[in-house]
Structures are given as structure tokens and as C-alpha cells.
N, C-alpha and C positions, 0 to 999 in steps of 0.2 A: 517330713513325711511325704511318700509322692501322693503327685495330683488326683489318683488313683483311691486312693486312700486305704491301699494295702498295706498289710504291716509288712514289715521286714525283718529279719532275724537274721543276725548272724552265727558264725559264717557258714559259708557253702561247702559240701563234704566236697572232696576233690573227686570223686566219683561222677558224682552230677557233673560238675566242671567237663570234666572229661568225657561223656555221654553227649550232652550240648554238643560240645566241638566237634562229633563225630558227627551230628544231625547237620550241624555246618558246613562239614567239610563235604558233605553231600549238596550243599545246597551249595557250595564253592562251585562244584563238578559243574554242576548245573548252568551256573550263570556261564562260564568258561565256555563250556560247550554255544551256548547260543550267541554270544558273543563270536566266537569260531565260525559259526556259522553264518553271520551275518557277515561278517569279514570277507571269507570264500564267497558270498554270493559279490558285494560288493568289487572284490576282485577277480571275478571270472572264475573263481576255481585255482590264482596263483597266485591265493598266498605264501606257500610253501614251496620253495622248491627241495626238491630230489635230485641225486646221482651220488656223482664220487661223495658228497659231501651235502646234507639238510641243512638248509640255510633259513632261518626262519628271521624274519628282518624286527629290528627293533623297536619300530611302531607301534608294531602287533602287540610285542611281551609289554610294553608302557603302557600299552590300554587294557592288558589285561589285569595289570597289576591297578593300576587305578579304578576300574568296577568292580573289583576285590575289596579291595582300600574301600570305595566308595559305600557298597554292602556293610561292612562291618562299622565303619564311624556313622551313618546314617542312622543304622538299628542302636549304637549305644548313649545315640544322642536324642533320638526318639524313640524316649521311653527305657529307656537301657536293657533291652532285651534283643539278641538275633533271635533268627524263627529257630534256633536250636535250643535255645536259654529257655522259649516257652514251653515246651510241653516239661522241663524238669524247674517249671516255677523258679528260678531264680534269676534275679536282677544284679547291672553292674551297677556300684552307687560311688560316689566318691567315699573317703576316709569318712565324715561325716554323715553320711545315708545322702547330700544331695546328689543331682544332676550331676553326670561328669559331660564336662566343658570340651567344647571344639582339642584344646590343645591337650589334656589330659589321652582325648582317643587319638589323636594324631600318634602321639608319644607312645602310647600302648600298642598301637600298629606295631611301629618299628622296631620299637622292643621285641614285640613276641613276633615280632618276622623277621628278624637280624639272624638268627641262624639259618636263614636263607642261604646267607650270602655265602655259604660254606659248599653253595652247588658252583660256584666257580671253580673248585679245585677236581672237580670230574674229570677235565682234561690227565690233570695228574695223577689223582689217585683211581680214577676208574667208577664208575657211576655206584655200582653194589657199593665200597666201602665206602664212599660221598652221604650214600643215602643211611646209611648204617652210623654213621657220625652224626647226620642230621638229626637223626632219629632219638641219637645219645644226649644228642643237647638239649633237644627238646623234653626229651625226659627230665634233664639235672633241670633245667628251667620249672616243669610243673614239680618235681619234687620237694622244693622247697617248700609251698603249701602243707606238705606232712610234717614238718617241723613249727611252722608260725602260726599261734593258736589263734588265730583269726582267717586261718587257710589262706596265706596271700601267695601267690605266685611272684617270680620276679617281676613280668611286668605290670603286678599290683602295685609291688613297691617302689617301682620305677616311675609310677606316676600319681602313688594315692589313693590309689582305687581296692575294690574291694567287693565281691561276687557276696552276695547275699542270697536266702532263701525267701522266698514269698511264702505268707503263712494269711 
């Protein structure tokens, strides 16, 4: 039972699942931005260059991907909740209702960030159907939850885990 001494019910309707993540992906925006920001000021205003060709240096996308990273395993490990999980009450917990573990969220990251990796083929196939693919996958990704009667998505099962409701 958490420290908290809320109960927990399983599972989470995918709906909530999906609401959270969009409160997330606002608070994603967010941190990107100021991080952006600090960046330009830090470097005069170049960090990006413009013309024949945007060049944005590799630095930059590693740290931004790492205070991404860092938001999301911090909130699941304190407390298992992002600040988008809160307002639709529900908690990540492991298989068992406890705690999930440093490597548990590591693992869940990459999981549910691996169809990322599918924006490298922009060059080839063209940014619309890149995004349009992303988009596919991540859909067959949270779909699975409408079939496993404990709502797990792949990177549930990928690591054990398991979105609960708070009651």
C-alpha cells in the first residue's frame, strides 16, 4: 500500500491514460521551451543555425532529451505520479501495487520512446508520413491496453508496471 495511504484500484481506463499524457505533453512543451531558452541565452542567440540548410548541434537535442528523461523518471519514482497523472488520480505502481524502481522507469522510457527513433527516416520518407507513422505506432503501442484486462500498455508489459486509479 503507498506511503500515502491511498487505496488503489485497478486498472486505469485508457482514456485517463491518455488525457494525463496529453497534460504531459504540455508540460513536455514547457520544460523544452525553457530549456531553449536558456540555451540561446547561454549561447548569444547561436544556437541554431539557419540558411541552405538548419543545423541544430547535438548537444542541444542530448540535453533535451535528458530533462525529458529526467521529468518523467523523477515524477515515477517520486510518488508515481507526472503532474498530468494528478489531476486524473491515477498512479504508476509496479505488477504488485509497489514502488517502481530506478530501472523499471529507465526501461519504460525507452520503451515508450523507441518509436522515436522512426523520425530518422524523415530524410526518406518526408516529415508528414514520418509523423503519420509515429503516430501509428504509438497508437498500436497504447492499444494493446483495450485488449489486457488489467489495461497494460506495451511499455507496462515491458517492464511490469501497471497505471492504477486512486480511489
Amino acid at each position: 500500500m503507498p506511503a500515502d495511504s491511498t487505496v488503489l484500484h485497478a486498472p486505469c481506463q485508457l482514456w485517463r491514460r491518455l488525457l494525463a499524457l496529453v497534460y504531459d505533453v504540455l508540460i513536455v512543451v514547457a520544460i523544452v521551451m525553457v530549456v531553449g531558452l536558456l540555451c540561446q541565452l547561454a549561447t548569444a542567440g547561436n544556437l541554431i543555425t539557419t540558411g541552405a540548410k538548419t543545423a541544430v548541434p547535438l548537444w542541444y537535442q542530448l540535453l533535451q532529451g535528458v530533462v525529458v528523461a529526467a521529468y518523467f523518471i523523477s515524477s515515477w519514482r517520486r510518488g508515481g505520479q507526472t503532474i498530468g497523472m494528478r489531476p486524473w488520480r491515477i498512479r504508476l505502481t509496479g505488477d504488485d501495487g509497489s514502488a517502481v524502481t530506478l530501472q523499471q522507469s529507465l526501461i519504460r522510457l525507452l520503451v515508450a520512446g523507441a518509436p522515436m527513433v522512426l523520425l530518422l527516416l524523415t530524410p526518406t520518407l518526408g516529415l508528414r508520413l514520418t509523423l503519420w507513422t509515429l503516430l501509428a505506432v504509438w497508437t498500436a503501442w497504447f492499444a494493446v491496453a483495450l485488449f489486457d484486462p488489467r489495461r497494460r500498455a506495451v511499455h507496462d508489459f515491458a517492464t511490469g508496471t501497471e497505471v492504477r486509479r486512486l480511489d
